[in-house]
DSSP file (Angstrom, degrees, kcal/mol; ACC not computed):
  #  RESIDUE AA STRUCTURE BP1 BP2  ACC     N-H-->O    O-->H-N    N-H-->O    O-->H-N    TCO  KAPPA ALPHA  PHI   PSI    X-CA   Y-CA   Z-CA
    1    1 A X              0   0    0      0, 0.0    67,-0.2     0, 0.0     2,-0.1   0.000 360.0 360.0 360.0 116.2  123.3    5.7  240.1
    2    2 A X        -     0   0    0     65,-2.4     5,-0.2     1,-0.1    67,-0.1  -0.425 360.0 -83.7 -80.1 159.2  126.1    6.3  237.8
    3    3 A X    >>  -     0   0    0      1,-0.2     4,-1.7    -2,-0.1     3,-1.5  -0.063  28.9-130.4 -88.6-177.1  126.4    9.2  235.9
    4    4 A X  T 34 S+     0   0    0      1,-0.3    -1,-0.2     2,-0.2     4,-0.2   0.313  96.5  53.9-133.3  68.4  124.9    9.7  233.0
    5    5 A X  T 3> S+     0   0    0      2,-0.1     4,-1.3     3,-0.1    -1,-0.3   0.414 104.7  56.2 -77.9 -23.2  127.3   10.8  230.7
    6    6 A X  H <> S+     0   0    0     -3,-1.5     4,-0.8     2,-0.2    -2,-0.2   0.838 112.1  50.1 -82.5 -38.1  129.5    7.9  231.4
    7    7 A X  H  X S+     0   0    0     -4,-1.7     4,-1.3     2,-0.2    -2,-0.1   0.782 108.3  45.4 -64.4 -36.3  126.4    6.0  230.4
    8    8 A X  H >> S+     0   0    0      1,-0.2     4,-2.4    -4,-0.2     3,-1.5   0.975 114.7  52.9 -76.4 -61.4  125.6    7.8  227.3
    9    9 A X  H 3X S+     0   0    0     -4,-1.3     4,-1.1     1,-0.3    -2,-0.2   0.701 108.6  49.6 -29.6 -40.7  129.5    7.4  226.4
   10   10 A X  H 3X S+     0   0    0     -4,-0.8     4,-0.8     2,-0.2     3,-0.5   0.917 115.2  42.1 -65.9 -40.7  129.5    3.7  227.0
   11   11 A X  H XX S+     0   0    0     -3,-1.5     4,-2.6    -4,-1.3     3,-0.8   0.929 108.9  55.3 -78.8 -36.8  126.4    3.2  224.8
   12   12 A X  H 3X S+     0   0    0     -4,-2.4     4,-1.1     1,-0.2    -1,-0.3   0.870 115.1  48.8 -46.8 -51.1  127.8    5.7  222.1
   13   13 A X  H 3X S+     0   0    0     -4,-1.1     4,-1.5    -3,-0.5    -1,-0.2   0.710 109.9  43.7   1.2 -71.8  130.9    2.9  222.5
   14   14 A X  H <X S+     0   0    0     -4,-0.8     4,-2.0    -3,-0.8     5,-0.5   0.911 117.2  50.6-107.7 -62.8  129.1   -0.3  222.2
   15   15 A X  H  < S+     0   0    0     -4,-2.6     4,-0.5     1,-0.2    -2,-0.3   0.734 115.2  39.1 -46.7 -39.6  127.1    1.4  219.3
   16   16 A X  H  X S+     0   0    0     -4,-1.1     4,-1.3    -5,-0.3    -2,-0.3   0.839 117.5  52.2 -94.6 -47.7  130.4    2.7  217.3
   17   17 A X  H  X S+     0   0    0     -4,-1.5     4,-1.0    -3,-0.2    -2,-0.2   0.773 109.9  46.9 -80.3 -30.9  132.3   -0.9  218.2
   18   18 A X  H >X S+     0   0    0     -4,-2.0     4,-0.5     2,-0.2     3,-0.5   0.889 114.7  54.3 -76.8 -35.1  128.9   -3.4  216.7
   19   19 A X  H 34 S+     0   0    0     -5,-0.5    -2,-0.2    -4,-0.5     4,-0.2   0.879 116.3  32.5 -46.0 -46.3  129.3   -0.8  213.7
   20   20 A X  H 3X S+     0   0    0     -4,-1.3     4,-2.8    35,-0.1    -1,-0.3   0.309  86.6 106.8 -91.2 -21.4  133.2   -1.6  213.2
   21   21 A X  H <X S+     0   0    0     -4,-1.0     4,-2.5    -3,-0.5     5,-0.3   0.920  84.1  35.6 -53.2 -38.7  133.5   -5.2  214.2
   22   22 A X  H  X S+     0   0    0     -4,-0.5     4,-3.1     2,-0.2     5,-0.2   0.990 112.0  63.8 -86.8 -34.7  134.0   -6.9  210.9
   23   23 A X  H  > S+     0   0    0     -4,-0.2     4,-2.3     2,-0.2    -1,-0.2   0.932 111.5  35.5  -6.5 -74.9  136.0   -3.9  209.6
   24   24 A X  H  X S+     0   0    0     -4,-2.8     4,-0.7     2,-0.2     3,-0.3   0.986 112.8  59.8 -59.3 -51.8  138.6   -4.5  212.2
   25   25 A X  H  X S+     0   0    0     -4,-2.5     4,-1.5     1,-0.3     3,-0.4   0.757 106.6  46.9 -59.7 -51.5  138.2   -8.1  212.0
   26   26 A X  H >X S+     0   0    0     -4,-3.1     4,-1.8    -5,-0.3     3,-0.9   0.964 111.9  49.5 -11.1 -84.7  139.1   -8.0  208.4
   27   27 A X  H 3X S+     0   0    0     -4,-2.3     4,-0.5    -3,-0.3    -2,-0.2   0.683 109.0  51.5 -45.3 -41.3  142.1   -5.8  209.0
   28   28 A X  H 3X S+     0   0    0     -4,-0.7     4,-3.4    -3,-0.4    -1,-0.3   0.771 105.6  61.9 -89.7 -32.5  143.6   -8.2  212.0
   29   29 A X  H <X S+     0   0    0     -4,-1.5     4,-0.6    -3,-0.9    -2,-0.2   0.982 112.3  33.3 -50.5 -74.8  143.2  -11.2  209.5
   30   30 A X  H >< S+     0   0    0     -4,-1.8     3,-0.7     1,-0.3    -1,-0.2   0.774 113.5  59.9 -48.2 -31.6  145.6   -9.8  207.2
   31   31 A X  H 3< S+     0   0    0     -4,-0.5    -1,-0.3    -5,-0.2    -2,-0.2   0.958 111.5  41.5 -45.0 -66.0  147.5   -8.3  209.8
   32   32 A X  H 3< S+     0   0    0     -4,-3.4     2,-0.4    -3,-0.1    -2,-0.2   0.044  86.0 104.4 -80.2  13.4  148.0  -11.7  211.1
   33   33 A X    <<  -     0   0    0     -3,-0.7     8,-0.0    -4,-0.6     0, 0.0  -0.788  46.2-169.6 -87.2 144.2  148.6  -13.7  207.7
   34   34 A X  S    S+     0   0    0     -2,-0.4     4,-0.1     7,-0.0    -1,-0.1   0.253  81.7  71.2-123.6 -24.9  152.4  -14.3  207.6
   35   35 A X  S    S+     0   0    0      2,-0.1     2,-0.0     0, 0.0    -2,-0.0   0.715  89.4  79.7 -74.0 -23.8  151.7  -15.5  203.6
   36   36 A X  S    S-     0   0    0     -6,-0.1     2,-0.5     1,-0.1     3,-0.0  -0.484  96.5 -89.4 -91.3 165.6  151.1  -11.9  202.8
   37   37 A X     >  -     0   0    0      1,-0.1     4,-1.2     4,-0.0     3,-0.4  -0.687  26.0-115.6 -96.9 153.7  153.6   -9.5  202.2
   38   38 A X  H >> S+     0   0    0     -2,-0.5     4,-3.1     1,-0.2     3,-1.3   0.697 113.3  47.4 -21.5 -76.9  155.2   -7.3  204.7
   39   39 A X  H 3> S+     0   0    0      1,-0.3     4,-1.7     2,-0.3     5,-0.3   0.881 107.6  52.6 -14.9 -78.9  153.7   -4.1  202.9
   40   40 A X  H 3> S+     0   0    0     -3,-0.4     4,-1.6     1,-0.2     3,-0.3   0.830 110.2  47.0 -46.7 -35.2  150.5   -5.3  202.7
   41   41 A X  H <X S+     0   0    0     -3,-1.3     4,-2.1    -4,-1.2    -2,-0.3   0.914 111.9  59.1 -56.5 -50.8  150.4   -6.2  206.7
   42   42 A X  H  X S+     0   0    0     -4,-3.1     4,-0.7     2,-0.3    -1,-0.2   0.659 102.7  43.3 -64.5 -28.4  151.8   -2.8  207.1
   43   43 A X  H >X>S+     0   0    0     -4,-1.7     4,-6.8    -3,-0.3     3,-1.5   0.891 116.2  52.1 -82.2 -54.0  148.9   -0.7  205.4
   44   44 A X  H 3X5S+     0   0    0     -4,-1.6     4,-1.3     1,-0.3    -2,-0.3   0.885 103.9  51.7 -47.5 -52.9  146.3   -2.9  207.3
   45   45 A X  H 3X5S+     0   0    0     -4,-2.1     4,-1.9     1,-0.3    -1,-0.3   0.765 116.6  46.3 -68.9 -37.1  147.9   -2.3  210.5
   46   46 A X  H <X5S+     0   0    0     -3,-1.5     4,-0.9    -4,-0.7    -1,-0.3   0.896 110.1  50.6 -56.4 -51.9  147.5    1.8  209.1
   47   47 A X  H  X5S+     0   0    0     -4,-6.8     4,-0.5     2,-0.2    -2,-0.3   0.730 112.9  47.2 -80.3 -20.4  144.2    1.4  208.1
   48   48 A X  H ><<S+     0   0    0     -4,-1.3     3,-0.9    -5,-0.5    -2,-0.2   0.941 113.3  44.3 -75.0 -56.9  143.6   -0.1  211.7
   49   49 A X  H 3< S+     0   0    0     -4,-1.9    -2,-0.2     1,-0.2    -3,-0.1   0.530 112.3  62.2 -60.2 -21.6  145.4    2.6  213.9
   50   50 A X  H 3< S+     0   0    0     -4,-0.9    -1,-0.2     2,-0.1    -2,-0.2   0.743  83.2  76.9 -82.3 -60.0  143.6    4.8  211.6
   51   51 A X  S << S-     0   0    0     -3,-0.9     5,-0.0    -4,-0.5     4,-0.0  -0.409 101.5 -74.6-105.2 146.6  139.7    3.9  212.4
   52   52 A X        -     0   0    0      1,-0.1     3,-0.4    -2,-0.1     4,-0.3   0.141  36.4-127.9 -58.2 156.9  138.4    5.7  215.9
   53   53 A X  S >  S+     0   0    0      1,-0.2     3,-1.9     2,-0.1     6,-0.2   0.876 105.5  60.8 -73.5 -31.0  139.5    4.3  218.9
   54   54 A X  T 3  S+     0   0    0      1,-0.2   -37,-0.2     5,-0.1    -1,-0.2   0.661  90.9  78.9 -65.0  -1.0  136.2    3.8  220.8
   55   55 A X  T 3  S+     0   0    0     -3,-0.4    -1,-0.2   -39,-0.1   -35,-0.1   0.895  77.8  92.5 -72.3 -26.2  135.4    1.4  217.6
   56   56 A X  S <  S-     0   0    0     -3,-1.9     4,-0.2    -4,-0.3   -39,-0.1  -0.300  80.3-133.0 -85.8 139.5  137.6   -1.2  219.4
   57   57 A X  S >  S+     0   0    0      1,-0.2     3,-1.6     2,-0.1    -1,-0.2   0.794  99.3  63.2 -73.6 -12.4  135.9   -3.8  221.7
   58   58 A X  T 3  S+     0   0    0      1,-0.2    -1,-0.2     3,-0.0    -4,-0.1   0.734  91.5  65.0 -59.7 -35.7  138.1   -3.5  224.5
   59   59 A X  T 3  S+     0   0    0     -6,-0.2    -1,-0.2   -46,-0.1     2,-0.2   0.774  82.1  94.7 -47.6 -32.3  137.2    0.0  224.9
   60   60 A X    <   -     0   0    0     -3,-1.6     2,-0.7    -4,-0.2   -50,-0.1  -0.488  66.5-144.1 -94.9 129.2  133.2   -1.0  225.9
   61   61 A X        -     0   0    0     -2,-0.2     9,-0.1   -51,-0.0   -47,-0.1  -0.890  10.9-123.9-100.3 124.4  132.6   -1.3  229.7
   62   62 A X        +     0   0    0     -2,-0.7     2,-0.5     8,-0.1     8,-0.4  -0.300  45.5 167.4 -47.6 124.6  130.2   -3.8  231.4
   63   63 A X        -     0   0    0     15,-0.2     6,-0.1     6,-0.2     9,-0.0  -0.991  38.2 -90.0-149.5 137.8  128.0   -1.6  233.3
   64   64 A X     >  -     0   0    0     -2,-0.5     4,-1.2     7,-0.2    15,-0.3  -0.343  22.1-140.7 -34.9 127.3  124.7   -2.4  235.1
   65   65 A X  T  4 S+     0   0    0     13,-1.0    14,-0.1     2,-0.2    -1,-0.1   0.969  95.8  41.7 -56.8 -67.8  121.4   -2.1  233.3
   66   66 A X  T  4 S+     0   0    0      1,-0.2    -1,-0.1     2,-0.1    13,-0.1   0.927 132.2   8.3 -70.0 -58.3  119.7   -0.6  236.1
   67   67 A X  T  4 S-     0   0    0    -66,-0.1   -65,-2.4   -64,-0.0    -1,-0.2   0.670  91.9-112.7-112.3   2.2  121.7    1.6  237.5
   68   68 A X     <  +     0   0    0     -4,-1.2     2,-0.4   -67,-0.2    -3,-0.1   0.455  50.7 166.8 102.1   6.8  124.7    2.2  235.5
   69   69 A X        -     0   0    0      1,-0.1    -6,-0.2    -6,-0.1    -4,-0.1  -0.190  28.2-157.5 -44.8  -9.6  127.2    0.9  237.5
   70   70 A X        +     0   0    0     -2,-0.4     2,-0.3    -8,-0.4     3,-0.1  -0.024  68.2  45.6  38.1  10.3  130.8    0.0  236.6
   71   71 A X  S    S+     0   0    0      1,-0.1    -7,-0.2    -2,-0.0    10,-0.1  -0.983 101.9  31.5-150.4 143.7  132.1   -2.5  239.0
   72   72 A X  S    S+     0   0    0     -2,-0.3     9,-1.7     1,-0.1     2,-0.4   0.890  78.7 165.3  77.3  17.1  130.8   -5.7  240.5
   73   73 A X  B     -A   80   0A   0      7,-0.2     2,-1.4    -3,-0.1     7,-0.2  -0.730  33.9-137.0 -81.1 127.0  128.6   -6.5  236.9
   74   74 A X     >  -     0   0    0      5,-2.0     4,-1.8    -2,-0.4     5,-0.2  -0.670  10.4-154.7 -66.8  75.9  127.3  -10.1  236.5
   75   75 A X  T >4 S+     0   0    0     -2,-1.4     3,-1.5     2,-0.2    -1,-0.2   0.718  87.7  59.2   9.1 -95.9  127.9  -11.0  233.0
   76   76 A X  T 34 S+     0   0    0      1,-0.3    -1,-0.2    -3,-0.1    -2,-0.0   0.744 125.0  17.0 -20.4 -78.9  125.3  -13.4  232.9
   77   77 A X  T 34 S-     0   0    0      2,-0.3    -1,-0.3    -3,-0.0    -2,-0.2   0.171  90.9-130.1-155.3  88.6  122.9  -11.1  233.7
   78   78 A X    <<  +     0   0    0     -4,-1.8   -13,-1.0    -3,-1.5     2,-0.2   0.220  69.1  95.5  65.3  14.8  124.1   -8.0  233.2
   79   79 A X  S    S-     0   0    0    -15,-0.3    -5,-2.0    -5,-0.2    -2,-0.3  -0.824  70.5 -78.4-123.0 166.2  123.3   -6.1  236.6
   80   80 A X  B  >  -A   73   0A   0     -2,-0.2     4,-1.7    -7,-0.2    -7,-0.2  -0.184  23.9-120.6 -75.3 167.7  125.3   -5.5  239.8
   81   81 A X  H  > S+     0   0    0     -9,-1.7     4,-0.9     1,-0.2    -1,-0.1   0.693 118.5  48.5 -59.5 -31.1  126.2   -7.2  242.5
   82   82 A X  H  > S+     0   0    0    -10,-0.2     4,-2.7     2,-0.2    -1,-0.2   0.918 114.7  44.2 -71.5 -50.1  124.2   -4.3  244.7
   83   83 A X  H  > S+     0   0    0      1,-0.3     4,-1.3     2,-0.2    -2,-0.2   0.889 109.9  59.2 -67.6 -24.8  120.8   -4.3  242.4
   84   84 A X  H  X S+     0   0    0     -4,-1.7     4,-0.8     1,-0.2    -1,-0.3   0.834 107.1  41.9 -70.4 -35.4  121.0   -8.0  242.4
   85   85 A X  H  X S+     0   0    0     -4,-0.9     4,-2.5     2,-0.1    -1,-0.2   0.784 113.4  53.6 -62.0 -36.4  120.7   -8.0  246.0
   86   86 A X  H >X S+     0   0    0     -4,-2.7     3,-1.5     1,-0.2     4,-1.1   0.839 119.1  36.3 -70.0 -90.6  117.8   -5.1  246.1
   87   87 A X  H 3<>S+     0   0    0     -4,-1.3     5,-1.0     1,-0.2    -1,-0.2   0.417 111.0  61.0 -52.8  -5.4  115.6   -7.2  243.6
   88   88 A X  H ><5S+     0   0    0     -4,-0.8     3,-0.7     4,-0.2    -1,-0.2   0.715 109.4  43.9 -64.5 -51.4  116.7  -10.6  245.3
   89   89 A X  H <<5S+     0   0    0     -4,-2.5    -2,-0.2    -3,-1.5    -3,-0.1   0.738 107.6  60.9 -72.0  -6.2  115.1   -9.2  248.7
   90   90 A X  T 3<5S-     0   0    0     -4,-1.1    -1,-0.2    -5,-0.1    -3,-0.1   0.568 111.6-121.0 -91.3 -11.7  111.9   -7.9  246.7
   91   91 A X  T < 5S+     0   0    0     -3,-0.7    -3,-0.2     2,-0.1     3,-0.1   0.968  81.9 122.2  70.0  68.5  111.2  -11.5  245.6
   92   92 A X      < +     0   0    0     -5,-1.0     2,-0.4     1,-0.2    -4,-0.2   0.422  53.0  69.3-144.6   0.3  111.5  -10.4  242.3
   93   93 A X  S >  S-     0   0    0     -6,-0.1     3,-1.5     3,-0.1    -1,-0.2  -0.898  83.7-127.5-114.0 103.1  114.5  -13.0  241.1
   94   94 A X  T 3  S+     0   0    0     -2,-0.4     3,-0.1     1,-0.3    -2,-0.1   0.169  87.2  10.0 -25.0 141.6  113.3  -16.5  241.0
   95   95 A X  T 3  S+     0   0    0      1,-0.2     2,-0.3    -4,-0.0    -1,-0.3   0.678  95.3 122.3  56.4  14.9  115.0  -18.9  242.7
   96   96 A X    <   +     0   0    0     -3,-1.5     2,-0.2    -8,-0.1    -1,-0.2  -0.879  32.9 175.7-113.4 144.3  117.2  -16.4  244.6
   97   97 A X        -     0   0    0     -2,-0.3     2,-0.5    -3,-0.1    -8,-0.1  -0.894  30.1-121.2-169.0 132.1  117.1  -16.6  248.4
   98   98 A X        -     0   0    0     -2,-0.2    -2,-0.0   -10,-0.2   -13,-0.0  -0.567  28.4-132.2 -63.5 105.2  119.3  -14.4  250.9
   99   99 A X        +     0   0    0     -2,-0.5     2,-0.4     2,-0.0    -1,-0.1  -0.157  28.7 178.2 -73.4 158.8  121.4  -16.6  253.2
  100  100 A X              0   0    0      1,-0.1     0, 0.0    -2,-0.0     0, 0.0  -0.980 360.0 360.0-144.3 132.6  121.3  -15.7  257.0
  101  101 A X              0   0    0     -2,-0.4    -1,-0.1     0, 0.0    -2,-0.0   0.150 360.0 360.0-145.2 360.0  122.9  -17.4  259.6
């Protein structure tokens, strides 16, 4: 179990980042129009560096649902490699079955 402050932090993160998305997204457009003038690129690029860092998506870490985990996340869906094993031996993931040899 990770802890969970790290947890609360992430979600605090993920929450601050959905908040901010079109903001930035905005801001990088302009950033990244070459038709505009210098200046103007130059404030957006202020106004970017500007707005919190945790807003940024890069920031947000993949962590296990179930236990909080940081490493070793399935995308897909969204628990570890560990829990995925625990609830694969419980019968409790369809179509999952432990090889043994």
């Amino acid at each position: 179990m990770a802890k969970l402050s790290a947890v609360n932090k992430n979600k605090k993160r993920i929450k601050l980042s959905d908040k901010m998305f079109k903001k930035r997204q905005n801001l990088k457009k302009i950033i990244m129009n070459k038709k505009l003038p210098l200046e103007e690129r130059f404030k957006a690029q202020q106004k970017l560096s500007k707005l919190p860092r945790n807003s940024a998506k890069t920031r947000v870490m993949n962590r296990c649902e179930i236990t909080g985990r940081p490493h070793g996340v399935y995308r897909k869906l969204k628990i570890s490699r560990i829990a995925l094993r625990q609830l694969g031996l419980q019968g409790k993931i369809p179509g999952l079955v432990k090889s043994s040899w």
